[in-house]
C-alpha positions in Angstrom: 36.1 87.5 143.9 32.4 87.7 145.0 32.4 85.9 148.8 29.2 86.4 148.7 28.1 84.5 145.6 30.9 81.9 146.8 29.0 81.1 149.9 25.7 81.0 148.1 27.7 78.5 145.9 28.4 76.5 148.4 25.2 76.3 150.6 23.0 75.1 147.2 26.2 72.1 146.5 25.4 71.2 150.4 21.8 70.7 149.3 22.7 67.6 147.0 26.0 66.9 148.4 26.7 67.0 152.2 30.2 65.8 152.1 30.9 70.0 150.8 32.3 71.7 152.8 31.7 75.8 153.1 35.1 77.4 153.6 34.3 80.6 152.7 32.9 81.8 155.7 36.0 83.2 158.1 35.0 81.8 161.6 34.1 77.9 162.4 31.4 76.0 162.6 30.9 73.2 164.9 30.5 69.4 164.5 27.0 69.6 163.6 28.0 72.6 160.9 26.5 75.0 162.8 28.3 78.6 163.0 29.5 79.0 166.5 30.6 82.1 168.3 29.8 83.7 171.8 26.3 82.8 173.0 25.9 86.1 175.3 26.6 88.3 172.3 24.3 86.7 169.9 21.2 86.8 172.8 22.3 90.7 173.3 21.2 91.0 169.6 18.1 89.1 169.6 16.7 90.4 172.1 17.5 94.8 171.2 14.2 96.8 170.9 13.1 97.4 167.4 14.0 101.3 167.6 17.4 100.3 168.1 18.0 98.0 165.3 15.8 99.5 162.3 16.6 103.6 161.9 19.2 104.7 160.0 22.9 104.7 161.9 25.0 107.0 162.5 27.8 107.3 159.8 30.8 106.7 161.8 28.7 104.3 164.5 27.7 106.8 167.4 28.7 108.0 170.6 28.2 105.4 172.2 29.8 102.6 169.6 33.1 104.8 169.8 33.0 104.8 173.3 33.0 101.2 173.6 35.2 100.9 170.8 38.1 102.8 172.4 37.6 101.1 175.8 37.8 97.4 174.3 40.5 98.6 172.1 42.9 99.7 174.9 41.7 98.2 178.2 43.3 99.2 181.4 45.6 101.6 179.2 43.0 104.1 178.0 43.4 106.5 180.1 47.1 106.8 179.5 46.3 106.8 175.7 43.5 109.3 175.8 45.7 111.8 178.3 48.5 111.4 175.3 46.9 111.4 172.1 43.6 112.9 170.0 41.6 109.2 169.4 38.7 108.8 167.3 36.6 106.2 166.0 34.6 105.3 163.0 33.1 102.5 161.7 33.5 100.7 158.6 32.0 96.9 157.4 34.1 94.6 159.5 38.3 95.1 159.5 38.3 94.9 155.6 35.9 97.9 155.2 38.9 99.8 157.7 41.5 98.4 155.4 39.9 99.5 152.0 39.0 103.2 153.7 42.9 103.7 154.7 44.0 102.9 151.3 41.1 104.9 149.8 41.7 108.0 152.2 45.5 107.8 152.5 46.9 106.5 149.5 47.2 108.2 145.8 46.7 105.5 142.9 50.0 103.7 141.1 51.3 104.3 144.9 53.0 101.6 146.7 51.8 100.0 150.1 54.1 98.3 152.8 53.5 95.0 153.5 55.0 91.4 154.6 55.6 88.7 151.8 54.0 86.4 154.1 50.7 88.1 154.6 46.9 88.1 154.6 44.9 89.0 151.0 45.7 92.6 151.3 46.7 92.7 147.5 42.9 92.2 147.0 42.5 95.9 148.7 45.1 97.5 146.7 43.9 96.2 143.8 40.7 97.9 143.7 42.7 101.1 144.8 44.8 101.2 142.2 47.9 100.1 144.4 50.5 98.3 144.3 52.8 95.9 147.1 56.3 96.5 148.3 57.5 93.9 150.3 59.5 93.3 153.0 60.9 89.8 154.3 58.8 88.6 157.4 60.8 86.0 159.2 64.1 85.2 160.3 65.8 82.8 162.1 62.7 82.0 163.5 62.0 85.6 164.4 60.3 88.6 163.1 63.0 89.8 159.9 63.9 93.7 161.6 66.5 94.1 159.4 64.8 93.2 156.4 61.7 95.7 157.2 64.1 98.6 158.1 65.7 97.7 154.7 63.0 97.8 152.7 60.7 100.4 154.2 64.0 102.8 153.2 64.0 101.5 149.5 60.6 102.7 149.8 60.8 106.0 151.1 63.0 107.0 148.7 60.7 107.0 146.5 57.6 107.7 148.0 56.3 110.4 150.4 53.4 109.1 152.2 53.6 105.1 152.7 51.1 103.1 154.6 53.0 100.3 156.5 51.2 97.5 157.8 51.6 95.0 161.0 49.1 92.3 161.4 49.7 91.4 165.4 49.2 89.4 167.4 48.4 86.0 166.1 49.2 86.8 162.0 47.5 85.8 159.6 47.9 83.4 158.2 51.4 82.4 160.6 49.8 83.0 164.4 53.2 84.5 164.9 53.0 87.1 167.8 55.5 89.8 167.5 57.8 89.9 171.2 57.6 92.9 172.9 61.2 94.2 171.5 60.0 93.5 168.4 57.3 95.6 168.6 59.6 98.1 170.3 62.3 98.0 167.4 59.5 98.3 164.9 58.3 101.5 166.4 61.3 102.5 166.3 62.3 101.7 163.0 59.1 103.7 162.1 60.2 107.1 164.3 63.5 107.3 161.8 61.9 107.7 158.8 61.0 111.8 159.5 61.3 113.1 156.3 58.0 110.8 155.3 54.5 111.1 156.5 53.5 107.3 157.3 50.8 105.6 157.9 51.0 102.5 160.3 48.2 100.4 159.9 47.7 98.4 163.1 45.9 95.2 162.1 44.8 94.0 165.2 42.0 91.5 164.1 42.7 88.6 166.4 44.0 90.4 169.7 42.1 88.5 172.0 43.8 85.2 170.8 46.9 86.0 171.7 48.4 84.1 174.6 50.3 87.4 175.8 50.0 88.3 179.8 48.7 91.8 179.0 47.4 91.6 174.9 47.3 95.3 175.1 50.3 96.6 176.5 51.8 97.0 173.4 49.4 99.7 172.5 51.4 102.2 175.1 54.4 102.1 172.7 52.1 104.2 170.4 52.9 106.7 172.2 56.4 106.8 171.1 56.0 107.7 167.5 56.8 111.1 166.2 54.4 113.2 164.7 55.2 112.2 161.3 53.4 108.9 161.7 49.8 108.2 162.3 48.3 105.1 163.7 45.3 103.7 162.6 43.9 100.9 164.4 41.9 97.8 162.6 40.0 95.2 164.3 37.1 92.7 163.3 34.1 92.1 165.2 33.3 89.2 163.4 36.2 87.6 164.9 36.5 89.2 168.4 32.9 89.5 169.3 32.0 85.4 167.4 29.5 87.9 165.0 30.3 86.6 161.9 28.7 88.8 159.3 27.6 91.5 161.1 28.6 94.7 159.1 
């Protein structure tokens, strides 16, 4: 599906119809249908110096972007993760460009990846990748289904080396379910018993400042805790952190 053409779709049926409305854009727009987000960012962007703005990036975003990167990522806890752990940074087009370069980079076609049944579009992803979708049960009881994911991650790991698992926390999509702290815990360690397999967790972290948690970050010290046969990769969206929609 073309978003893109979707959108311009919709803007031309707003021309001769203004009871349309445009849901293919992924933040809101206010009462007057204008796109809202955070005021101070957007003036930070207007108002950048030419030189800054028009040469050519740098690949994976700069020094300076993966600087900031790592220090909004883990807040009062980076120095605790940097002391622990090698962390890098590169940049992609928004969270789904970091989704589609795991798959591309970590998984081998006709491979499975780990996922909720209740879940964002990631089948869209692992489409183009030539993957396919295990599932595991997502709730319940009203909580987070361990069982279920320790289950089926094993069915999977039978019969597949390399599996990317993936968490979409806090706030899921499309559920706003937060995982609890032992949740999180149990999941880790869940993760830890599976040595004979070289997985990767993908993180998806897209709408951490919504959450309602005391410290939304603390959970990023129980990283720390996985063995060295998993690998964390951490996915985020500026268009929904930083109000920026559609800046790639």
């Amino acid at each position: 599906i073309d978003i893109l053409q979707i959108s311009r779709d919709a803007l031309e049926a707003q021309k001769t119809n203004p009871d349309v409305i445009n849901a293919s854009i992924g933040m809101f727009f206010d009462e007057d249908r204008v796109i809202s987000g955070m005021p101070a960012v957007s003036r930070a962007l207007r108002e950048l110096p030419d030189m800054s703005i028009m040469p050519y990036p740098a690949v994976d975003g700069g020094k300076a972007f993966k600087e900031n990167v790592i220090a909004w990522t883990f807040g009062k806890h980076e120095e605790t993760i940097r002391k622990a752990r090698l962390v890098d940074v590169c940049a992609t087009p928004g969270g789904s460009g970091a989704i589609a370069a795991t798959f591309a980079n970590y998984a081998k076609p006709g491979e499975f990846i780990f996922v909720s049944n209740v879940r964002w579009q990631y089948e869209r992803f692992a489409d183009r990748a030539n993957l396919n979708i295990y599932e595991h049960n997502t709730f319940k009881d009203g909580h987070f289904d361990l069982e279920s994911f320790d289950q089926s991650l094993g069915e999977l790991a039978q019969k597949q080396k390399r599996i990317i698992v993936i968490v979409n926390d806090p706030c899921h999509n499309p559920t706003g379910y937060t995982l609890k702290p032992e949740e999180f815990q149990e999941i880790i360690n869940i993760l830890n018993k599976y040595k004979n397999n070289d997985l990767v967790f993908l993180y998806d972290i897209a709408y951490l400042e919504y959450t309602n948690e005391e410290d939304n970050r603390a959970k990023m010290l129980e990283l720390l805790r996985l063995e060295p046969h998993v690998m964390t990769v951490l996915a985020f969206s500026g268009s929904k952190t930083f109000g920026v929609y559609g800046l790639r």
